[in-house]
C-alpha positions in Angstrom: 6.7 -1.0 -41.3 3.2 -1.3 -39.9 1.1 0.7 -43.0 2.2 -2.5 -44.8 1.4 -5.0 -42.3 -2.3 -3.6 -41.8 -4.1 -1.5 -44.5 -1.4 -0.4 -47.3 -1.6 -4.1 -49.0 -0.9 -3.2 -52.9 1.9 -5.1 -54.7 4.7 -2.2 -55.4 4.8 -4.1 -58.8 0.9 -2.8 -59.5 0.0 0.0 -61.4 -2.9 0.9 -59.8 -4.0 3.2 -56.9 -3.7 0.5 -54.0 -0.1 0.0 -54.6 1.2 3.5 -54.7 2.6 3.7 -51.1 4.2 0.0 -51.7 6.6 1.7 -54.8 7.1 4.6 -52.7 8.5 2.6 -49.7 10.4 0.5 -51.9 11.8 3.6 -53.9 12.6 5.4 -50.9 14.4 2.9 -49.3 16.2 1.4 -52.7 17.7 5.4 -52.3 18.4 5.7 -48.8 20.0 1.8 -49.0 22.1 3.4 -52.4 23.5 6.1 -50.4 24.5 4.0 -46.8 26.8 1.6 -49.3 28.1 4.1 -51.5 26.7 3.2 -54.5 26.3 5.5 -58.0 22.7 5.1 -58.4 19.9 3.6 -56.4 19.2 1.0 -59.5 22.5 -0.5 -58.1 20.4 -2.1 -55.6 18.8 -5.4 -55.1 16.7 -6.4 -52.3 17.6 -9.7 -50.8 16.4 -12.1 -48.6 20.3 -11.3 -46.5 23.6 -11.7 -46.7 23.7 -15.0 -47.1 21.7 -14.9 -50.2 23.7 -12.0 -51.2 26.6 -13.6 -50.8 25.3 -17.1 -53.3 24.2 -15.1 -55.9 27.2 -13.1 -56.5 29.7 -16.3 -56.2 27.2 -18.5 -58.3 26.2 -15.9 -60.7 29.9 -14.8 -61.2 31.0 -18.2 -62.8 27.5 -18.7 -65.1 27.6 -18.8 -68.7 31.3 -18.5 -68.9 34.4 -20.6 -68.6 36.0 -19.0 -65.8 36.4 -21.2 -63.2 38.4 -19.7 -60.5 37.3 -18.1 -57.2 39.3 -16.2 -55.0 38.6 -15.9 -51.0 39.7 -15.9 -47.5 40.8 -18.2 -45.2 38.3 -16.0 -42.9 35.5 -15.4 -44.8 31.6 -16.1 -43.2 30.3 -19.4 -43.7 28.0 -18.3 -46.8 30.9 -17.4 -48.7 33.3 -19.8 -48.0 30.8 -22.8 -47.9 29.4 -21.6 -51.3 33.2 -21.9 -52.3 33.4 -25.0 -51.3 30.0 -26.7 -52.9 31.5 -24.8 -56.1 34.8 -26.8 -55.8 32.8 -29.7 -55.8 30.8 -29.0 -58.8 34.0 -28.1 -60.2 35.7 -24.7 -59.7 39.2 -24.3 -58.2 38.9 -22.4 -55.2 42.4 -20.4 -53.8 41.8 -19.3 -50.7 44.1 -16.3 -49.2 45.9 -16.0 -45.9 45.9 -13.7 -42.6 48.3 -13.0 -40.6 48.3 -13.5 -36.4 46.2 -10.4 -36.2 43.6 -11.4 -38.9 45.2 -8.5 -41.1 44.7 -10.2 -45.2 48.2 -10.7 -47.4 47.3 -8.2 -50.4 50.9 -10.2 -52.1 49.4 -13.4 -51.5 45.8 -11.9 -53.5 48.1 -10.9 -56.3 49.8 -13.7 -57.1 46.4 -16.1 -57.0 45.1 -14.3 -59.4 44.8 -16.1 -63.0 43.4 -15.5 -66.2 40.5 -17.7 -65.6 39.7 -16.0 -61.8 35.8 -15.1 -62.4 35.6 -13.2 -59.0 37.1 -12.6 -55.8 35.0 -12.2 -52.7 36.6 -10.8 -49.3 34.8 -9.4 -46.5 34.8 -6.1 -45.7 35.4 -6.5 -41.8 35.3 -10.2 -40.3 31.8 -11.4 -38.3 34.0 -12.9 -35.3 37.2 -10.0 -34.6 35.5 -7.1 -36.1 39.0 -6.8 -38.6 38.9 -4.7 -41.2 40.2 -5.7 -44.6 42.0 -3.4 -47.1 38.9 -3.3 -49.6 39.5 0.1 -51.4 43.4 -2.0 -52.1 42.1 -5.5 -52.6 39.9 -3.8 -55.5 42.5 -2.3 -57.2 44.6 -5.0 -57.0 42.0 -7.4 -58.2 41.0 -5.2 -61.1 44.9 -4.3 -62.3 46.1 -8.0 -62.1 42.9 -9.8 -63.6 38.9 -9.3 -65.5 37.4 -11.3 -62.5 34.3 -9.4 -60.4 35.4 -8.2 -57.0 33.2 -9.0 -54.4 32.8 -8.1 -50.6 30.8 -9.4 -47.9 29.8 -6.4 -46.1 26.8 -8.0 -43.4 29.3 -7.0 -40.4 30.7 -3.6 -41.6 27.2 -1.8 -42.7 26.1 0.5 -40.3 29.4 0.5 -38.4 31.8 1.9 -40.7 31.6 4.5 -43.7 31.1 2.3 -47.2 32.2 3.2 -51.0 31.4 1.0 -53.0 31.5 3.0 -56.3 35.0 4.7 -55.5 36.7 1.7 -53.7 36.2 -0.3 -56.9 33.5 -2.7 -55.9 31.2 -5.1 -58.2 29.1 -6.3 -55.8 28.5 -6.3 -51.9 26.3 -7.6 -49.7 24.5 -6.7 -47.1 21.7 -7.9 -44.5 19.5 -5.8 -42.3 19.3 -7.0 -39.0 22.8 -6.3 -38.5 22.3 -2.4 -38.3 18.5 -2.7 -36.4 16.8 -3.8 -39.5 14.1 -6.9 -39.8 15.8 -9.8 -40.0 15.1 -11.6 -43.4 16.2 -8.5 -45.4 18.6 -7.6 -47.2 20.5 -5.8 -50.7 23.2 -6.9 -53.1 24.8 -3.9 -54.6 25.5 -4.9 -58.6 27.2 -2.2 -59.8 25.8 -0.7 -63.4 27.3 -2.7 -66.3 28.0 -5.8 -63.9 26.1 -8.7 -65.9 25.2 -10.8 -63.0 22.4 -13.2 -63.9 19.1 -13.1 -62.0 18.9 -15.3 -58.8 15.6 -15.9 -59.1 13.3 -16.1 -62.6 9.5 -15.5 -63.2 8.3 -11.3 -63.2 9.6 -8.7 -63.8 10.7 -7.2 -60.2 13.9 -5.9 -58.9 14.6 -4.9 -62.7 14.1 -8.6 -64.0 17.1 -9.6 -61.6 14.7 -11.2 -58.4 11.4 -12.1 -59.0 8.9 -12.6 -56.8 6.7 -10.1 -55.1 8.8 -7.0 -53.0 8.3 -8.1 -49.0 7.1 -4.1 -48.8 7.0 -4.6 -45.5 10.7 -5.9 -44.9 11.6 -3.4 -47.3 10.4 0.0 -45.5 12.2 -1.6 -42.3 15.9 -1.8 -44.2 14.9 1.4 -45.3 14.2 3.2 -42.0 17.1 1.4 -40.3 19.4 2.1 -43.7 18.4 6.0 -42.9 19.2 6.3 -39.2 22.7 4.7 -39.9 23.6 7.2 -43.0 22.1 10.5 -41.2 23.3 9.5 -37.2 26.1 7.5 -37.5 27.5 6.2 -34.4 31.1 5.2 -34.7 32.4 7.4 -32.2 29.9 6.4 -29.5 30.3 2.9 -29.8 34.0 2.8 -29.8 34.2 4.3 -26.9 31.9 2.0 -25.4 34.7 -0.9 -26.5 37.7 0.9 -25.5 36.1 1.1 -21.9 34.6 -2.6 -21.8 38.0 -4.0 -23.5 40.1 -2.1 -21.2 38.6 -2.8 -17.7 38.0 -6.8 -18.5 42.4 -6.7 -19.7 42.9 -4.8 -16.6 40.5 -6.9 -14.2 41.3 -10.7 -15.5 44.7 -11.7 -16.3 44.0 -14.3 -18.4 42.3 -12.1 -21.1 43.3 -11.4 -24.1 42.5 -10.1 -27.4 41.9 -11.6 -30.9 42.7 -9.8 -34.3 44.6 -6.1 -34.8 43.4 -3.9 -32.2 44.2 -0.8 -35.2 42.1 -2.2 -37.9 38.8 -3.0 -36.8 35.1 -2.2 -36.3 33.9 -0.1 -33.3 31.9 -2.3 -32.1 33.4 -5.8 -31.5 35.9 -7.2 -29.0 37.1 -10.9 -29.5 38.6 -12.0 -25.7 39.7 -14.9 -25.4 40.2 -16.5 -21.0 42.9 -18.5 -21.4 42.5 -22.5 -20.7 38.5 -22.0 -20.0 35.7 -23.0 -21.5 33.8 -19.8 -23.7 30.4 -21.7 -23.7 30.6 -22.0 -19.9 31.1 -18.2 -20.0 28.3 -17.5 -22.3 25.5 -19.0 -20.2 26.5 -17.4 -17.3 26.4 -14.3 -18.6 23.1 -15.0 -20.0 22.5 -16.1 -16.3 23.0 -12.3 -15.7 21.2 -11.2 -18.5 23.8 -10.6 -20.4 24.1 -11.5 -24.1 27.4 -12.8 -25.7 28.1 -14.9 -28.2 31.2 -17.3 -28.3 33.8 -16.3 -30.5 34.4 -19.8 -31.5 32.8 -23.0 -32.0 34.7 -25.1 -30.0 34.8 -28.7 -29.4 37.3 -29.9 -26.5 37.2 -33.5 -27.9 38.4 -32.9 -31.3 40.7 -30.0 -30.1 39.0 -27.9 -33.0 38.2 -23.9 -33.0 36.3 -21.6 -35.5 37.8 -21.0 -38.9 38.6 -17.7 -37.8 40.9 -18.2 -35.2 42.7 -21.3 -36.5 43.3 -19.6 -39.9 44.8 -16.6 -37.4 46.9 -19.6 -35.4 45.2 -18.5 -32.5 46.1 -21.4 -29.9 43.6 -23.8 -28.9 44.1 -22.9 -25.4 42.9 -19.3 -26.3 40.4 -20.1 -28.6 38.3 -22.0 -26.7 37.6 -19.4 -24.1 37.1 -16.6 -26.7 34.0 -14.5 -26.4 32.7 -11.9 -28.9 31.8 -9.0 -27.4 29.3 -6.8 -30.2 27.9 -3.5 -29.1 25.7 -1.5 -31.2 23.7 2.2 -30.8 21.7 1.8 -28.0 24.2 0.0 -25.7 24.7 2.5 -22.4 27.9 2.8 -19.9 25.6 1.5 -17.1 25.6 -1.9 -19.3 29.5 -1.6 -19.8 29.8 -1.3 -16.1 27.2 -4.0 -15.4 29.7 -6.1 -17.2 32.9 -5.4 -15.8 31.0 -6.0 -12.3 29.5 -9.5 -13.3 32.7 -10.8 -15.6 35.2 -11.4 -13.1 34.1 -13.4 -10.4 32.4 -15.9 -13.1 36.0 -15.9 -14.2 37.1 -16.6 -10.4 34.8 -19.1 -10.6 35.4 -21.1 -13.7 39.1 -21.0 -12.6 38.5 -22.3 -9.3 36.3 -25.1 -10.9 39.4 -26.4 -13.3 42.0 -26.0 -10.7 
């Protein structure tokens, strides 16, 4: 990234001399970006802002200029998608929205029979941002595209990087993805529109991205996805990480009896764990493991007044006695054993601890 940030400062959209290393940054990493999704051809690829604009423009592009007015999505889906859902049910559309079962697993009977005549897409993620669980994509797709004309569209910010992804041969119109989940910038990211998909352009004025987002390319941002896009295709870690979470899953179940864990244990990402302490407080957990320097997110936004959990875990009928002690656990490349064991050494007795306090 740093040519771009302090003496390459051409526009990739010029023509002349200054801006040849800006189209060859972009190029490059449009191809390297085209290969880590699976897509037929790098002009298959938008750069984005992130998923969450990745996610807006394929939902609000799918239903302009035409009279379909039906979207299809998960009870589990990330906020981008599911609150764009619901803006679009207030502006109109008629949103179904699909079930999971206990484990977070999605009901590929239920997606069949919500589809209509008038669906204009379907968006379901590829694997979910809080329990890691992997949906059926390749068979979502197919059933989407026997059963109805709508687009099929997957959210794909917590899968790239961390799982193989075929877009082209699963089926898929469009997918989104965002950098700074795979050691990119954050602030970038790609929509994959697959050739022949006439999405309408998110943004109008020139002529970049192929007419379909103007504004000038954020080079800079751009070279980052790219570099980050190639270390995940060429060294891919799947095999590393997961054993990483098999050892950090197994010796917190072992050590604290109160643990448990959220979502299919079979279909999910390498790199997350979703445990919940039962009858404790996951915020109270977070900070002190940040305390100890480590950095965990809670798996659920809980409020103890209103007896309310995340989306997630309610759609998965996770109790509230579970899901307000849930912690997300998300381990990437550079993670080591001595931070897995660092862990399992600091995580009990601040379970001792938070016990002890609501006895």
């Amino acid at each position: 990234m740093l040519p771009f940030l302090t003496v390459e400062f051409g526009s990739a959209s010029s023509s002349h001399a200054a801006g040849a290393a800006a189209r060859e940054a972009v190029a490059a990493a449009r191809d390297i970006v085209a290969k880590l999704v699976g897509a037929a051809s790098p002009n298959e690829i938008v750069f984005t802002s992130g998923g969450t604009e990745g996610d807006n423009w394929a939902l609000r592009g799918a239903i302009a200029g035409t009279d379909k007015r039906h979207i299809v999505i998960s009870t589990v889906e990330h906020e981008a998608v599911r609150n764009m859902a619901a803006l679009l049910e207030l502006e109109g559309c008629e949103v179904t929205r699909v079930a999971v079962d206990g484990e977070g697993i999605l009901d590929l009977d239920e997606l069949r029979a919500s589809l209509r005549l008038d669906t204009a897409i379907v968006s379901l993620m590829t694997a979910n941002n809080e329990t890691g669980v992997r949906f059926p994509i390749r068979e979502a797709a197919a059933v989407v595209h026997e059963h109805s004309d709508a687009l099929f569209h997957t959210d794909a910010v917590n899968a790239v990087g961390k799982m193989p992804l075929h877009s082209h041969d699963a089926g898929v119109d469009l997918l989104s993805i965002s950098g700074h989940k795979f050691h990119a910038p954050k602030g970038i990211g790609a929509l994959y529109i697959r050739n022949g998909v006439g999405l309408p352009s998110c943004a109008i004025g020139g002529g970049q991205e192929a007419g379909r987002r103007a504004g000038t390319e954020a080079v800079h941002q751009i070279a980052g996805l790219g570099a980050a896009a190639k270390l995940a295709f060429e060294q891919p870690c799947y095999d590393t990480v997961g054993e990483l979470r098999k050892r950090l899953e197994d010796g917190i179940l072992t050590s604290i009896s109160c643990s448990s864990v959220n979502g299919s244990r079979e279909y999910r990402l390498p790199n997350t764990a979703n445990i919940s302490f039962e009858n404790l407080n996951g915020e109270m957990i977070m900070h002190l493991l940040d305390e100890a320097g480590i950095c965990v997110s809670t798996g659920s936004a809980c409020n103890d007044a209103h007896k309310r959990s995340s989306a997630t875990l309610a759609a998965m009928n996770v109790p509230f006695s579970k899901a307000m002690g849930s912690i997300r656990f998300s381990l990437g490349r550079y993670n080591t054993h001595e931070e897995i064991s660092k862990v399992l050494e600091t995580l009990p007795p601040i379970i001792t601890r938070l016990q002890t306090m609501a006895a």
